[in-house]
C-alpha positions as CSV (number, residue, x, y, z in Angstrom):
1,X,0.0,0.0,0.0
2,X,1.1,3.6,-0.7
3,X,1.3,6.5,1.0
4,X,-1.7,8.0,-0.7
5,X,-3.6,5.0,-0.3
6,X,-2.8,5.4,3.7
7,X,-3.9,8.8,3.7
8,X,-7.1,8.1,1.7
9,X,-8.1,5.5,4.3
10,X,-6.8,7.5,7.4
11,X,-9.4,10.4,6.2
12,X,-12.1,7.7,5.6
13,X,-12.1,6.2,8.9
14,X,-11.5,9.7,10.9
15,X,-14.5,11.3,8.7
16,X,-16.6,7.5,9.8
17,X,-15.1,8.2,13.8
18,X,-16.2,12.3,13.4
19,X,-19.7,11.0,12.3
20,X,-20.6,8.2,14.5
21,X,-19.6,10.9,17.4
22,X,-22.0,13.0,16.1
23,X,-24.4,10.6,16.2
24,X,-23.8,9.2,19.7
25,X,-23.5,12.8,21.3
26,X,-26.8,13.6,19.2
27,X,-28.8,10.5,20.7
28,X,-27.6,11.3,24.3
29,X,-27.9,14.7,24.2
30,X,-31.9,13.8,23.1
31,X,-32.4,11.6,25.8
32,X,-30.8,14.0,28.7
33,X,-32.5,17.2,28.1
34,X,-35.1,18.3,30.1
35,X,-39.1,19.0,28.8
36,X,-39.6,22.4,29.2
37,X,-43.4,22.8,29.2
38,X,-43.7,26.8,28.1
39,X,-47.1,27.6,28.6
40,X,-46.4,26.0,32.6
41,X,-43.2,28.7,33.1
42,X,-45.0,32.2,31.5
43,X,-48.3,30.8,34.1
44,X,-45.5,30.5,36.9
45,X,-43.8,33.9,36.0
46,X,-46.7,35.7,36.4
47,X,-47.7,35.1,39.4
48,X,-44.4,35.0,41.1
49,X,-45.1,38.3,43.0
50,X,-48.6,36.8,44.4
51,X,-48.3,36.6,48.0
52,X,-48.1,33.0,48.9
53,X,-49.2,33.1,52.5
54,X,-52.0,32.0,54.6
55,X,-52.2,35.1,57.1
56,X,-50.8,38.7,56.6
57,X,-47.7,39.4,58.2
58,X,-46.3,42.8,60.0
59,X,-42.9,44.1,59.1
60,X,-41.4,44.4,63.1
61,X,-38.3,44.8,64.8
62,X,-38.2,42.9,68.2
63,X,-35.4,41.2,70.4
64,X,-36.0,37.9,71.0
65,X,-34.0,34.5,72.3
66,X,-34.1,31.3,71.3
67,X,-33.5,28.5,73.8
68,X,-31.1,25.6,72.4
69,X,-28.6,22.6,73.4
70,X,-25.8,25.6,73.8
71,X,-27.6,28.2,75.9
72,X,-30.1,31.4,74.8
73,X,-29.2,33.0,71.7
74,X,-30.5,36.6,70.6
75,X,-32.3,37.4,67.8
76,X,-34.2,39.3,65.7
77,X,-37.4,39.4,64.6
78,X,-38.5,41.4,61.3
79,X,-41.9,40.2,60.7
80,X,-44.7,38.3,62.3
81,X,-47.6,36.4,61.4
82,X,-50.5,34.2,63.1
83,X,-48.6,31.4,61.3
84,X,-44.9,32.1,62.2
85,X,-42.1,34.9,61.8
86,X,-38.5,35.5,60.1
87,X,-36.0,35.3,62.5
88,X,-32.2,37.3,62.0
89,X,-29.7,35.2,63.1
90,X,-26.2,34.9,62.6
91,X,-26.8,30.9,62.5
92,X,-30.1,30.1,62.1
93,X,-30.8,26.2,62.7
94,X,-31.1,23.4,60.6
95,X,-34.5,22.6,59.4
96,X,-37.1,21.2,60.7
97,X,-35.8,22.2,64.4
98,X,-38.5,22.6,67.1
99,X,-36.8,25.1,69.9
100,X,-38.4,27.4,72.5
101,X,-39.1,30.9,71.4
102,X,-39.4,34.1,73.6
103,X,-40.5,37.3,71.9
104,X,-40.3,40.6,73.5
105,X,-43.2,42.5,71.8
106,X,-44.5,46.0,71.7
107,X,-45.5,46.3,75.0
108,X,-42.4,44.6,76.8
109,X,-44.2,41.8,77.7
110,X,-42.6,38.3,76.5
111,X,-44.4,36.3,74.1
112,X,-43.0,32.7,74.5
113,X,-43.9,29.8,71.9
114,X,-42.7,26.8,70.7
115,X,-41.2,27.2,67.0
116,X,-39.7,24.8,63.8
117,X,-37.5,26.3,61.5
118,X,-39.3,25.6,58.0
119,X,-36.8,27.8,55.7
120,X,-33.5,28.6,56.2
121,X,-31.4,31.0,54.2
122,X,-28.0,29.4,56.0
123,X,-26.8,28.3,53.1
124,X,-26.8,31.3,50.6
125,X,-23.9,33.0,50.0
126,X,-23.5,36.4,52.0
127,X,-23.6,39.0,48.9
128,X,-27.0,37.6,48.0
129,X,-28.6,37.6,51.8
130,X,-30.2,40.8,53.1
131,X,-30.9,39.2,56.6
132,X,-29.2,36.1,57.7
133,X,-31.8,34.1,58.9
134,X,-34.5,31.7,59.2
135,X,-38.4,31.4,58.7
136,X,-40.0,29.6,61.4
137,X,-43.9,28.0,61.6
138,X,-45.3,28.5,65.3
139,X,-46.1,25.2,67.6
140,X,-47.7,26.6,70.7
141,X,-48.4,29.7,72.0
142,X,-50.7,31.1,74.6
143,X,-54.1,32.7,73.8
144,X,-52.8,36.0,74.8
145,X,-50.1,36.2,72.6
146,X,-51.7,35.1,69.9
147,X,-53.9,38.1,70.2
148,X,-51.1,40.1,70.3
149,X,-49.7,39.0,67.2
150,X,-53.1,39.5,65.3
151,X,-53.6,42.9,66.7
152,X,-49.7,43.8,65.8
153,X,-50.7,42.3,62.0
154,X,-54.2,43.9,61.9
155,X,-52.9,47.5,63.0
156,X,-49.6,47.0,60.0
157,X,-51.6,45.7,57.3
158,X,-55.3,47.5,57.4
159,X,-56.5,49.0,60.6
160,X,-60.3,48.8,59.3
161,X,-59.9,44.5,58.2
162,X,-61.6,42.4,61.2
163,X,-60.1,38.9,60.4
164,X,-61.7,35.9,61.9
165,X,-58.4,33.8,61.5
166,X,-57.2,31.0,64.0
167,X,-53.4,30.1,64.8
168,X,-53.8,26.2,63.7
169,X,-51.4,25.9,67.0
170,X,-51.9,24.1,70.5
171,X,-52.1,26.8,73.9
172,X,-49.4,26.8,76.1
């Protein structure tokens, strides 16, 4: 065989090599991409500023501590609902942590509950956080500071609105 009979071949089998690589990346490429339903993502995008909660919640700023396995740590609170509150903490727990809760509100009286961490922004990185913290659902609390926490969320969000909501939590 000659040299141009080598080089004729050589092109032959890399042109074959380049196509069947084209082929096989084609196929897999087909088979790993994700389904993209359209009409489910422009639905989604607009309503992505709808307010997804179940009560209305007041923008605060209130000291409170939470009790845990290494003492009483302070915190912050910077809004409050029937259903729970966003807590500022340097560390905020891991999720699904039940801990004791103690809430100084407006009037200086502390508002103790039973709380689970249910979000968590631990793990996003510092540039993109605002407050360092977690949102937590509330367990138990007493009748009178649930009625402190709907007047403090009636008086932020519409002083004229007379809700009938109930804190789907057990009394203290």
């Amino acid at each position: 065989m000659g040299a141009n009979a080598i080089t004729i071949y050589g092109g032959i089998v890399s042109f074959l090599g380049i196509v069947l690589l084209s082929v096989i990346y084609y196929f897999w490429k087909s088979h790993n991409r994700f389904e993209v339903d359209y009409s489910t993502s422009v639905k989604l995008h607009q309503n992505a500023g709808a307010e997804k909660r179940e009560h209305p919640r007041a923008d605060v700023d209130w000291s409170a501590w939470m009790e845990t396995a290494d003492g009483a740590l302070e915190l912050k609170v910077k809004n409050i609902s029937l259903g729970g509150a966003f807590l500022c903490c340097n560390k905020p727990l891991p999720l699904e942590k039940v801990f004791s809760l103690s809430i100084m509100g407006p009037d200086f009286e502390p508002m103790k509950a039973t709380a689970q961490v249910v979000w968590s922004n631990a793990n996003v990185p510092e540039e993109r956080v605002v407050n360092r913290g977690m949102g937590v659902r509330f367990l138990k609390m007493s009748d009178r500071h649930i009625q402190l926490v709907r007047q403090t969320c009636q008086e932020t969000t519409n002083p004229q609105r007379q809700e009938n909501v109930s804190l789907r939590t057990q009394p203290l």
